[in-house]
C-alpha positions as CSV (number, residue, x, y, z in Angstrom):
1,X,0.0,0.0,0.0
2,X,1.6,3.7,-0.7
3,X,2.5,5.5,2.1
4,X,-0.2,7.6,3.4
5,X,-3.0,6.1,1.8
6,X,-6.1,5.3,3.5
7,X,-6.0,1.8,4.9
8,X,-8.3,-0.5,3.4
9,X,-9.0,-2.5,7.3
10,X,-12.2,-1.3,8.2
11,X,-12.1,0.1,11.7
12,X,-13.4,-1.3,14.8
13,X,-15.2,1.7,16.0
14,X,-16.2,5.1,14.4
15,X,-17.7,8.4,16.0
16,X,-18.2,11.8,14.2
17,X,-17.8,15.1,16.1
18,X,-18.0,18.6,15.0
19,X,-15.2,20.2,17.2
20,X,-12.7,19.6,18.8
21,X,-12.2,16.6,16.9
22,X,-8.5,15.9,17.4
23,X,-8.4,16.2,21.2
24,X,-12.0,13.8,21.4
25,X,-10.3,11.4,18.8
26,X,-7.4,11.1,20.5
27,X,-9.0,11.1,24.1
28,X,-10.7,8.2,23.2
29,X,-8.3,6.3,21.6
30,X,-6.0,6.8,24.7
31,X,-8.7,4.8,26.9
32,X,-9.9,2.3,24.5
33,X,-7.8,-0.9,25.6
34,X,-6.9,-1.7,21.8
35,X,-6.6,1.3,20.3
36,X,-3.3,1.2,18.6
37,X,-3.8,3.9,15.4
38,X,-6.4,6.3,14.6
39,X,-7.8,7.8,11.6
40,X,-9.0,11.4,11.5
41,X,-11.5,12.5,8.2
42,X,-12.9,15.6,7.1
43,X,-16.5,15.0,6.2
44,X,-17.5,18.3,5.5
45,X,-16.2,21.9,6.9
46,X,-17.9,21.8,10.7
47,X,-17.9,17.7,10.5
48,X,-14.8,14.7,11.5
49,X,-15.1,11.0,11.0
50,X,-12.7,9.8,13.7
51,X,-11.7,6.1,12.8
52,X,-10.4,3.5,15.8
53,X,-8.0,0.6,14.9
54,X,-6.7,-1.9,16.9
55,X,-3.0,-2.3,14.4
56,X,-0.8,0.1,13.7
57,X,-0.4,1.8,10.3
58,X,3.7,3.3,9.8
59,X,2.5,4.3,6.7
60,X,0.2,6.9,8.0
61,X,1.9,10.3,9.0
62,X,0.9,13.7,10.3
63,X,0.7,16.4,8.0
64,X,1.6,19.7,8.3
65,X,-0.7,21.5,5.9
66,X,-3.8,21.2,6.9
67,X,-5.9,22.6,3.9
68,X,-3.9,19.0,2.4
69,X,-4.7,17.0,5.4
70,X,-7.3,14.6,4.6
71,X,-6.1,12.4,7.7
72,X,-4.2,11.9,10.7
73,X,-2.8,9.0,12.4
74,X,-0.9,8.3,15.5
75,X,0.7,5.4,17.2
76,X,-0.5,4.5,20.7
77,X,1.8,2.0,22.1
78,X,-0.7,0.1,24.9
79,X,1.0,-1.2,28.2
80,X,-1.8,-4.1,28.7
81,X,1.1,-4.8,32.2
82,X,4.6,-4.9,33.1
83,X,5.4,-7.9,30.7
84,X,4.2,-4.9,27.9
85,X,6.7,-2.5,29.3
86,X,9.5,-4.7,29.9
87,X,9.4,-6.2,25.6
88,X,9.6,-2.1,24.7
89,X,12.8,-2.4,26.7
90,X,12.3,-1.4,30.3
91,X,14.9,-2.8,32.8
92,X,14.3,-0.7,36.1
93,X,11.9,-1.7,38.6
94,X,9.6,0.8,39.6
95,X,6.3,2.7,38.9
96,X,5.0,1.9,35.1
97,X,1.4,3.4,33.8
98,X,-0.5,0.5,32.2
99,X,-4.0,0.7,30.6
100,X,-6.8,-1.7,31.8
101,X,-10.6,-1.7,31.0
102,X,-11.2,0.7,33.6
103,X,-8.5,2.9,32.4
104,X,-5.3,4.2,32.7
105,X,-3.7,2.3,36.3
106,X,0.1,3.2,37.5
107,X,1.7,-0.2,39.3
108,X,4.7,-2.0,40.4
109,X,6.8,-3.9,37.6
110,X,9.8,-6.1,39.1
111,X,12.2,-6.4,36.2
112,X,15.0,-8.3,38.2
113,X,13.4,-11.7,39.3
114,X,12.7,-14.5,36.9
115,X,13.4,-12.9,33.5
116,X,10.9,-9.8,34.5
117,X,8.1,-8.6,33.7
118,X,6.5,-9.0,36.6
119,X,3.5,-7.1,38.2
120,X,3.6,-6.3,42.1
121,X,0.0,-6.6,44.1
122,X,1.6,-6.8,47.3
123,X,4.5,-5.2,49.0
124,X,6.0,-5.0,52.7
125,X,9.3,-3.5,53.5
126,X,9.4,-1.2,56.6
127,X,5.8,-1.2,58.5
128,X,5.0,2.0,57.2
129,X,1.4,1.2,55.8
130,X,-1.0,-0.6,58.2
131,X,-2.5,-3.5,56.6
132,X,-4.6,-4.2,59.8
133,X,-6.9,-1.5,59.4
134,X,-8.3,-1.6,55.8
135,X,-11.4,-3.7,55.6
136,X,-13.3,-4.6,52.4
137,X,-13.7,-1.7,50.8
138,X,-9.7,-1.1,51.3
139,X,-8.6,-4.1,50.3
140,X,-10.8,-4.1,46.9
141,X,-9.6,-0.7,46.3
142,X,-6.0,-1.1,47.1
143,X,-3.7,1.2,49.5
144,X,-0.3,2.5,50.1
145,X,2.3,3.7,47.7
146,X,3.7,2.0,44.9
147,X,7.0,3.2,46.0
148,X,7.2,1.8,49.3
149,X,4.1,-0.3,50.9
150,X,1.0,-1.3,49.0
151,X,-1.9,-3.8,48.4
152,X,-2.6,-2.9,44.6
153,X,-6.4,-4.2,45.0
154,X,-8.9,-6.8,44.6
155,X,-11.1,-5.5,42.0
156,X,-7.6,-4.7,39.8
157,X,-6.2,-8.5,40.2
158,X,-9.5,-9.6,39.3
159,X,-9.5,-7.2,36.2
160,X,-6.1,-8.0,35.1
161,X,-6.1,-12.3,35.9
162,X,-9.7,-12.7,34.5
163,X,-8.6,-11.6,31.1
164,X,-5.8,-13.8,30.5
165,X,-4.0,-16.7,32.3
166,X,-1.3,-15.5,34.8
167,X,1.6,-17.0,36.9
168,X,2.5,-15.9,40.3
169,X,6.0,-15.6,42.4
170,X,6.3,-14.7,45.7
171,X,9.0,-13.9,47.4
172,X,10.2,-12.6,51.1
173,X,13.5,-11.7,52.8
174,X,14.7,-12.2,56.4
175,X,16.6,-9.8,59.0
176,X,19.3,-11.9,58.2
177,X,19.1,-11.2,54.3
178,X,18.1,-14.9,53.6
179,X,15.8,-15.2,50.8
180,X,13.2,-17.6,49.7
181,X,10.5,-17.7,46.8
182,X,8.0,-19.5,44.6
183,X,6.5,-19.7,42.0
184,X,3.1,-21.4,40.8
185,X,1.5,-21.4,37.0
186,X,-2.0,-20.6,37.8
187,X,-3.4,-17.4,39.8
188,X,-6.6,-15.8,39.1
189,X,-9.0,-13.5,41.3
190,X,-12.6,-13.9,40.6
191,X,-15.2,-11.1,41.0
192,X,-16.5,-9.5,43.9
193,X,-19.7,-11.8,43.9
194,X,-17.3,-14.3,44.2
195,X,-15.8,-13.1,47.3
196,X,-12.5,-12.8,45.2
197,X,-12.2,-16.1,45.5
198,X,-8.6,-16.8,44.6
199,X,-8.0,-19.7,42.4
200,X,-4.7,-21.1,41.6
201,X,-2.0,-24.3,41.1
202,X,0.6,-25.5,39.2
203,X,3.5,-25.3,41.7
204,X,6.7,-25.1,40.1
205,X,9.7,-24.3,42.0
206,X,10.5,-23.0,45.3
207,X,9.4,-23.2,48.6
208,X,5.4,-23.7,49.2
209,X,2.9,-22.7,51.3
210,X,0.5,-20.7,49.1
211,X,-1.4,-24.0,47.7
212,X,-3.2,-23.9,51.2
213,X,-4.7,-20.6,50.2
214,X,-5.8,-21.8,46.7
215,X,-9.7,-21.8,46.4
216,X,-10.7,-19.9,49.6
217,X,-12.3,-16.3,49.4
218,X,-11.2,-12.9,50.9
219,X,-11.5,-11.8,54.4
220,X,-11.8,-8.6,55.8
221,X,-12.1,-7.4,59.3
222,X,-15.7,-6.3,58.3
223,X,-15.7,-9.6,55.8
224,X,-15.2,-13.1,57.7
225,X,-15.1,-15.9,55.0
226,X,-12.4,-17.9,56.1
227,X,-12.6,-22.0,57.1
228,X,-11.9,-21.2,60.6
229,X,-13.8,-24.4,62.5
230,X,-14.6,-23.8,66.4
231,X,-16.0,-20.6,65.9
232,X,-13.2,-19.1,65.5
233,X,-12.2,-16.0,63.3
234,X,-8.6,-16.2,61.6
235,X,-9.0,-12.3,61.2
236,X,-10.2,-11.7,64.4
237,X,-9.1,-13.8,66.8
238,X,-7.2,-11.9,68.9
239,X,-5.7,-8.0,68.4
240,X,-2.8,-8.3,69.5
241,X,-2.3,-10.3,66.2
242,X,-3.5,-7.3,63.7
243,X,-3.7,-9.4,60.6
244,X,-4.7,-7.9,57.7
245,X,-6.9,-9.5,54.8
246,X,-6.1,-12.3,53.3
247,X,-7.2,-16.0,51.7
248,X,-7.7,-17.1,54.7
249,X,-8.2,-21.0,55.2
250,X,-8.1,-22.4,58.7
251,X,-5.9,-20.0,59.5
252,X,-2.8,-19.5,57.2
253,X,0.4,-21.5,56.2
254,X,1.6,-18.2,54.4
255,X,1.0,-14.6,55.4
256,X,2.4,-11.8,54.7
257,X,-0.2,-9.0,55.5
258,X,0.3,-9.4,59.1
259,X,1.3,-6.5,61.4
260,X,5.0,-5.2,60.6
261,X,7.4,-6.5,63.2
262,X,10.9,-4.7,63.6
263,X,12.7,-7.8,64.4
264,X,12.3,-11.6,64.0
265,X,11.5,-13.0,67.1
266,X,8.2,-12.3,68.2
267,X,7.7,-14.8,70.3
268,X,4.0,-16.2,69.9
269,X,2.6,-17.8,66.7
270,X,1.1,-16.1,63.8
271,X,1.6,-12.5,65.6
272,X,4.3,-11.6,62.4
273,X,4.6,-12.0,58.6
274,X,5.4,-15.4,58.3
275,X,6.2,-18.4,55.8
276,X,5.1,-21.5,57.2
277,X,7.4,-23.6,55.3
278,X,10.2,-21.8,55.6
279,X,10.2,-20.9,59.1
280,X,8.2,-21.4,62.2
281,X,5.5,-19.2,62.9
282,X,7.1,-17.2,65.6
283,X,9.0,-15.7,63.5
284,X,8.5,-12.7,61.3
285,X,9.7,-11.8,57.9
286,X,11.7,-8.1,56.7
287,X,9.7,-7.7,53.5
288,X,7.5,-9.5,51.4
289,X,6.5,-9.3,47.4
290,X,3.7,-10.8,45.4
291,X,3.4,-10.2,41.7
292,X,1.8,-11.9,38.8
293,X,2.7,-12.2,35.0
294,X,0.6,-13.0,32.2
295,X,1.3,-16.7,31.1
296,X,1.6,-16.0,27.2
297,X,4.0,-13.3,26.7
């Protein structure tokens, strides 16, 4: 095809406006999840067809004249996650902007462990984000700062895992810089109707604990659906423990959103963050990190 003629794909979407209609064009295409190119038309002198595609067209180019210009076209990379950013040749862990159904959504990548490309949901490194006091609405939400602290939110990992198939890796550190990690080939979040129900498997390396949380649903101080037996409340059960909300079972044989403890020696069960299989639960853990990956990249 010659170089900035009209592509013969039809579009997947279409709107007319009568001004403004490079910043509405645009605007749009910025928040459509597979807008890639777009295509603007005069129709007549007060009327724009404005012309979505989901493929790019490096054929197209911006013109300068714009008695000439018949059409525009610009290339919208789209960042679906971290795996997006890190193929365009991001290296550096840190904040990314990434586009989801919702929107536009800044979040974690990891771009050290396991070839990169990882997205962060949860992070705990100093204490300086209490995890005890969100309750449902919190936790579906998400809180803290990407750049220390954080639970990115329920209603975003079930956005993001529902769509495609995605991996998980955890990982933790303790006070003594030991390390330990794994990694399973199955995570997904289901809705809120659902209770985010997290379902997962496929261990495949590592150190595990987190299959014992595979199938149960979210609890929040205000939202007790744990497998606790003896009326008992794994979220609740006593304060001095602060745990935060989690896929609780009956109790936990991995938890990392428990209240922050300075060293690791706590002294009574469950009271830290804590890896059941890695150490006993009197101990607690420096900082934690949970991120996911989509499967087919």
């Amino acid at each position: 095809m010659a170089r900035n003629s009209k592509p013969l794909e039809p579009p997947y979407e279409v709107a007319e406006f009568v001004k403004f209609a490079d910043q509405k064009c645009f605007t749009i295409c910025h928040f459509e999840l597979k807008c890639v190119a777009l295509l603007i038309e005069k129709v007549t002198e007060l009327k724009f067809q404005c012309s979505l595609y989901d493929r790019s067209f490096h054929y197209l180019t911006m013109t300068s004249n714009p008695i000439e210009s018949v059409f525009h076209s610009k290339y919208f990379p789209i960042f679906r996650d971290c795996v997006d950013h890190y193929k365009a040749g991001a290296r550096e862990s840190g904040v990314y902007q990434i586009t989801l159904a919702s929107g536009l959504k800044d979040v974690r990548c990891n771009m050290d462990n396991d070839g990169g490309g990882w997205l962060v949901f949860q992070r705990r490194m100093d204490g300086s984000v209490d995890f005890y006091q969100p309750q449902w609405e919190g936790y579906k939400n998400g809180f803290g700062e990407l750049s220390g602290e954080f639970w990115l939110g329920n209603e975003f990992l079930h956005q993001i895992t529902s769509s495609e198939k995605h991996e998980v890796y955890i990982h933790a550190g303790r006070f003594s810089n030991e390390t330990k990690y794994a990694k399973y080939g199955y995570f997904e979040v289901k809705s809120e109707a659902d209770k985010y129900q997290l379902l997962g498997g496929d261990f495949m390396e590592g150190t595990d604990s987190l299959s014992y949380h595979f199938g149960q649903f979210f609890s929040t101080r205000d939202k007790d659906y744990d497998n606790c037996v003896s009326y008992c409340s794994c979220i609740a059960r006593n304060l001095n423990y602060k745990r935060g909300g989690f896929w609780y079972n009956n109790c936990a044989q991995i938890f990392f959103n428990g209240f922050y403890q300075p060293q690791e020696t706590v002294g009574l069960q469950f009271k830290g963050i804590f890896w059941n299989d890695w150490l006993a639960q009197a101990k607690s853990l420096k900082w934690t990190e949970m991120m996911i990956r989509r499967v087919n990249h």
